[in-house]
N, C-alpha and C positions, 0 to 999 in steps of 0.2 A: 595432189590433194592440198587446198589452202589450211588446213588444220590439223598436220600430221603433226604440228608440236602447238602446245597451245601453254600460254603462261599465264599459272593462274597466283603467283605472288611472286613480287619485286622486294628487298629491301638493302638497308647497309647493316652488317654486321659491326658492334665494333669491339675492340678486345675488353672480353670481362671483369677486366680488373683497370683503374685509373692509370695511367701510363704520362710519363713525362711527353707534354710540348715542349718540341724542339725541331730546326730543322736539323737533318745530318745531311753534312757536306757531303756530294759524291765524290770518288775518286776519279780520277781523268779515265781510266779502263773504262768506268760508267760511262763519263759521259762520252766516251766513244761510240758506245753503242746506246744512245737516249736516244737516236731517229728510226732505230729495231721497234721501237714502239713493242705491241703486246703479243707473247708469244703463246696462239692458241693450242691446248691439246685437247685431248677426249680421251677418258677413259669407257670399257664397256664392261660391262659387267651382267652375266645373266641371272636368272632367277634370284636376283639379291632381295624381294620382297614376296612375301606368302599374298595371295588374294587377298584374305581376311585382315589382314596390316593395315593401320588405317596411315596412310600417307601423312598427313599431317604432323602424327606423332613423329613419324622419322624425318620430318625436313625440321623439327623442334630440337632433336636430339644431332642433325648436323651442325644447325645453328649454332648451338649452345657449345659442342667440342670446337667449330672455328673460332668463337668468341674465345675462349680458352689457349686457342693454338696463337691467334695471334698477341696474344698477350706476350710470347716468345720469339715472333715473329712482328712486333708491332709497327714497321716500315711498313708492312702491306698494305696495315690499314688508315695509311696516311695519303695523302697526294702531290702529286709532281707540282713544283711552281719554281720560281725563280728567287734567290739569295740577293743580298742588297750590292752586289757584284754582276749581279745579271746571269751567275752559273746557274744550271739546274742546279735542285734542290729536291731531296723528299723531304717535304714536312710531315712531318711525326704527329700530325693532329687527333687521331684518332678515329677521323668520321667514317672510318669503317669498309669491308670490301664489301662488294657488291655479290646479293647471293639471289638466284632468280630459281625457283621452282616450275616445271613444266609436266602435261600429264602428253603422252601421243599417242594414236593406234597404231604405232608402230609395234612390231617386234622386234626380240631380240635378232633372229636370225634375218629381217630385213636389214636391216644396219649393221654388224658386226664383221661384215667386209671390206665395208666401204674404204674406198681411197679418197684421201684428202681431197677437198674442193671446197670451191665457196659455198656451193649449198651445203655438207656437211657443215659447214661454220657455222653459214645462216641460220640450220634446225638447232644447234646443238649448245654452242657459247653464246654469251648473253652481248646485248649491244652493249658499249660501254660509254655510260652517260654518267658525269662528267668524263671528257675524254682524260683529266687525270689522274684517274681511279687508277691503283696501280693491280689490285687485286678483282679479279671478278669468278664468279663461278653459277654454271648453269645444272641444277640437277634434275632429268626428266628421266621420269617414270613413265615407262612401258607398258603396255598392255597384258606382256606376257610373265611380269613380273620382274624384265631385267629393268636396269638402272643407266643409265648413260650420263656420265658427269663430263661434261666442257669445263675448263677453264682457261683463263689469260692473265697472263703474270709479267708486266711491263719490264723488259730485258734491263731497264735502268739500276732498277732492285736487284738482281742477282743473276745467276751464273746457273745451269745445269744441276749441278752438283746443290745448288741454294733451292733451287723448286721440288728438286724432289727429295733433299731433305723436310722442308716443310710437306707436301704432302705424306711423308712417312708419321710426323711427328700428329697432322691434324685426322690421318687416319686410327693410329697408335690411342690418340684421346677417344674418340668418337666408341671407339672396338674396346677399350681396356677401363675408362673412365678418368683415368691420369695424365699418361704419355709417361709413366718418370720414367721408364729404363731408355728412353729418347736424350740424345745427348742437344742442350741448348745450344743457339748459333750464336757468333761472335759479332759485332756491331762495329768494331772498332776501325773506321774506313781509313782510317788517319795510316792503319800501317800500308797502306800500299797510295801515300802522296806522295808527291814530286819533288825531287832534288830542290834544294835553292842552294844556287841558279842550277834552272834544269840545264842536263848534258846528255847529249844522242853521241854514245863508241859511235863512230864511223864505221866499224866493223857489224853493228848491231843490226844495222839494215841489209845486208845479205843472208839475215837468218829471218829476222821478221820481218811480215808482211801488213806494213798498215792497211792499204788499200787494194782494191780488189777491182776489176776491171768489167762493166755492165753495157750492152747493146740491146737494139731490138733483135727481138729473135728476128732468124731469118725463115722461120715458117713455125706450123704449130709444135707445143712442148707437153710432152705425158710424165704420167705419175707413173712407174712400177714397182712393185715390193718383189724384193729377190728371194727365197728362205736360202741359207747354205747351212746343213745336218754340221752339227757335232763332226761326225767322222770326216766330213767333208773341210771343216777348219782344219782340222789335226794335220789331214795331209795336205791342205797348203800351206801350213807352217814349215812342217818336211820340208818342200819343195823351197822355204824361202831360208832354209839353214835354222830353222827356231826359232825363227821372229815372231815378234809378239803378236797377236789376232790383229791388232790393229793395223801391226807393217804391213800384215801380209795381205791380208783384205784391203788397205787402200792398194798395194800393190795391183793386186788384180783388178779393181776399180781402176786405177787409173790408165793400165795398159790397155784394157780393155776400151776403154772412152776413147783413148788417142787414135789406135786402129779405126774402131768404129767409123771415128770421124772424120779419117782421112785427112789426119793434119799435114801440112805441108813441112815437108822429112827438117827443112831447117829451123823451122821454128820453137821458138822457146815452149817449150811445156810446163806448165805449175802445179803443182798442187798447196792450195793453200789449207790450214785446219785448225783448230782453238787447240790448245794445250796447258794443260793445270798448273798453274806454276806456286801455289801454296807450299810446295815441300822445296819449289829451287829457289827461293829466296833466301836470303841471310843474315839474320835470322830467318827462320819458315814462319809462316802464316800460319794459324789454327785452319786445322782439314774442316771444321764448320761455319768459317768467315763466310758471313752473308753478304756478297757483294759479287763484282765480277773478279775474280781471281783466274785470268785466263788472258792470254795475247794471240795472236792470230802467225802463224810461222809458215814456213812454204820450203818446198820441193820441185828442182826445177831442170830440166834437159832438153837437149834437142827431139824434138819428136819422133825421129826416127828412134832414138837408141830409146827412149823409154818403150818403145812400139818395137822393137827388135830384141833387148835386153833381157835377158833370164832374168824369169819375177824373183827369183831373189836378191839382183843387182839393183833392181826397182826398189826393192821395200830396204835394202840398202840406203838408200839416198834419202828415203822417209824415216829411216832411224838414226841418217847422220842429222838431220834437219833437228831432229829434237835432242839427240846429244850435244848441240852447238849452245842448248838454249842455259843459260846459267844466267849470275845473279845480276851479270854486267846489261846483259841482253835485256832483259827484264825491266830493270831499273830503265834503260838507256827507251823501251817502249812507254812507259810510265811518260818520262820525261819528255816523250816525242808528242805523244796526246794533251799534254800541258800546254804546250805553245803551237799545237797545230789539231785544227778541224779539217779530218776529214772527210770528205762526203763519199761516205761507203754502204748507205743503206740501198739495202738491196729493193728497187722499183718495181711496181706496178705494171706488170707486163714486160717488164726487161729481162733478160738472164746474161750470164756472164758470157763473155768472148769463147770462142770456141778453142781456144788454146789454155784456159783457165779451168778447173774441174777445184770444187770445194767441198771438204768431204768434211762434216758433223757428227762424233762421234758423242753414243752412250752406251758405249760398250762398257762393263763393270760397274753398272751406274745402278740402284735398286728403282729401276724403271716402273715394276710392277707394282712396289709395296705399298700398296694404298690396299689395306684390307679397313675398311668402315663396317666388320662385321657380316659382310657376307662372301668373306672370301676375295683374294686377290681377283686384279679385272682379268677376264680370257682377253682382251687388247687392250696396249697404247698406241695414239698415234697421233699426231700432227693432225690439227684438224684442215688444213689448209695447206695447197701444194706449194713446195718450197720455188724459189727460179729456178729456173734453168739453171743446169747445170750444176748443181748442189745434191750435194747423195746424203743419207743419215745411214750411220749403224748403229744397229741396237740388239739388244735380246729380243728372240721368237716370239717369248711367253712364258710364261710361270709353268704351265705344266709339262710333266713327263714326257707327255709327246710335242712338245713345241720347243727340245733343247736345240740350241745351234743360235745362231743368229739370224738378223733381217738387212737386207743391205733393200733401201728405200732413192731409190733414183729419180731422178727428174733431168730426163734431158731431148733434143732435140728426137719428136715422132719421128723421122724418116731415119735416124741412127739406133733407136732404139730396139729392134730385132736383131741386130747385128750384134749391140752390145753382148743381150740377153745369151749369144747364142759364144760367143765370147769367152764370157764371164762362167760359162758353165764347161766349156771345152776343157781348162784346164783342173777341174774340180774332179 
């Protein structure tokens, strides 16, 4: 159907109260990842509007809480361009994020399982015109009363932990009329700049991983969503000595991919993944610095023994990786991005080598808390399939029956029943 979404108003919001022009310097984290360009999600939501609601009024009452929100968040509603240095830049102008309203015949239960793709992008998130809008947001109303909100939030602006703070804070307005028991985000990019003269430990590069290794696939690549139960975590924790959800699931993730794949027993295995580093710095960073407060670290063996090794010597190696990371590490990544671009965004029909697996965590993250008044969404999710080779985890879902987590894969079709069947043997 050429008209299962249809857009029937465009505009820019911008924050409701006057705001300092200014540009804010990124930090080099940023602009590591400024070629990440915009990171689409979608939330789903059912019956979040009665028939008799007149739409209108509720895309007024969006409006006016993101007007509000960004006033807290006012980087969104500015745009990328360049510093009289030629560095990115957000400038702090004010002209607003992009908010697009859509009505479709769709339903809710026609869409609410969907796995990422470009066509869910195409229905769902808005084009984003000027491309350096860093903010955009699509909200289309359903036939059947649910809601389905797309957004895209330019990775240059912020970090995981930074978006869905803000959609907590622009739901919290919307739902409550304030936000105040919403803790404000921190601006200050300055604390996480670069030595002078920047200095890379020597040692710093055995723990972090600047760059990340991309080919043509060698045939086609799928999306699957894994659920693992509550009881199901527990006892792979057991099995991995106690480690944390995180070890023990990339553990099983990554043993699981290297068998699958048939990696050649000597070769190097990686696992690379983003890790928080607000609390290892020294001083610490404030837990709501808006920016990227995150470096990219890695996990790495011969294939055989990660593919042989009791997954708890596996999730071993993924918990020494991140006990390595302290303040030297950090500083010495800082200072590596200062004096080096590298070319790590992930391409347009590429995925990573097949000895590479990158695993995306939002596990512990308040994924869901976007209640705008009609209740937490029943899904989140990427509106669009990651590369090859890249896995997310996250929580099930807000309700009762959807505790446990989602492990969200994307890897080589012809490996992917192998994985699946894998990844559950040991469960």
């Amino acid at each position: 159907m050429a008209l299962e979404v249809q857009v029937i108003e465009s505009s820019f919001v911008a924050p409701s109260e006057a705001m300092p022009q200014k540009g804010l310097r990124i930090s080099s984290l940023d602009a590591s990842l400024a070629d990440r360009g915009h990171i689409p999600t979608i939330y789903f939501y059912r019956s979040a509007v009665a028939a008799t609601v007149n739409l209108f009024d509720v895309s007024v009452r969006l409006k006016e809480s993101l007007a509000k929100a960004l006033v807290a968040f006012y980087p969104f509603a500015g745009r990328l361009d360049v510093d009289d240095d030629g560095r990115t830049q957000i400038n702090c102008n004010s002209e607003g994020a992009l908010f697009v309203v859509a009505r479709s015949e769709l339903a809710a239960d026609d869409v609410i399982d969907s796995m990422p793709s470009t066509e869910l992008r195409r229905r769902f998130v808005p084009h984003i015109e000027p491309p350096s809008t860093i903010l955009a947001i699509q909200v289309t109303f359903l036939k059947c009363g649910g809601i389905v909100m797309g957004t895209a939030l330019h990775h240059v602006s912020m970090d995981a932990l930074g978006a869905f703070h803000f959609f907590q804070t622009w739901s919290a307005i919307s739902r409550d009329g304030d936000g105040a028991a919403v803790e404000l985000p921190c601006h200050d990019r300055a604390l996480l700049s670069a030595r002078s003269p920047p200095v890379v430990h020597p040692d710093a590069l055995s723990v972090f991983c600047p760059t990340n290794s991309f080919t043509a696939p060698r045939g086609p690549i799928v999306s699957k969503a894994f659920p693992i139960s509550e009881d199901q975590v527990a006892a792979l924790k057991h099995i991995c000595g106690g480690a944390s959800t995180f070890c023990a699931v990339s553990a099983l993730v990554w043993q699981s991919a290297c068998v699958a794949r048939r990696l050649p027993p000597d070769a190097e295995a990686r696992l690379s993944f983003s890790t928080n580093i607000r609390r290892v710095l020294r001083p610490p960073v404030p837990d709501r610095y808006l920016g990227n407060a995150i470096i990219s670290v890695y996990a790495a063996g011969a294939a055989r023994d990660i593919a042989s090794e009791a997954l708890g010597s596996v999730a071993g190696r993924i918990k020494g990786a991140i006990s390595r990371v302290d303040d030297e590490v950090v500083r010495s990544a800082i200072d590596y991005y200062e004096v080096t671009e590298p070319d790590n965004r992930p391409r347009r029909g590429l995925c990573l080598v097949e000895t590479e697996l990158r695993v995306v965590s939002w596990l512990g993250m308040p994924v869901h808390d976007a209640d705008f008044g009609w209740g937490m969404p029943l899904r989140m999710t990427l509106a669009e399939p990651a590369p090859g080779g890249y896995v997310h985890l996250m929580s099930n879902g807000p309700a009762a029956d959807q505790s446990g987590i989602k492990v969200m894969a994307s890897l080589e079709t012809a490996v992917m029943e192998e994985f699946e069947r894998l990844l559950y043997a040991k469960l």
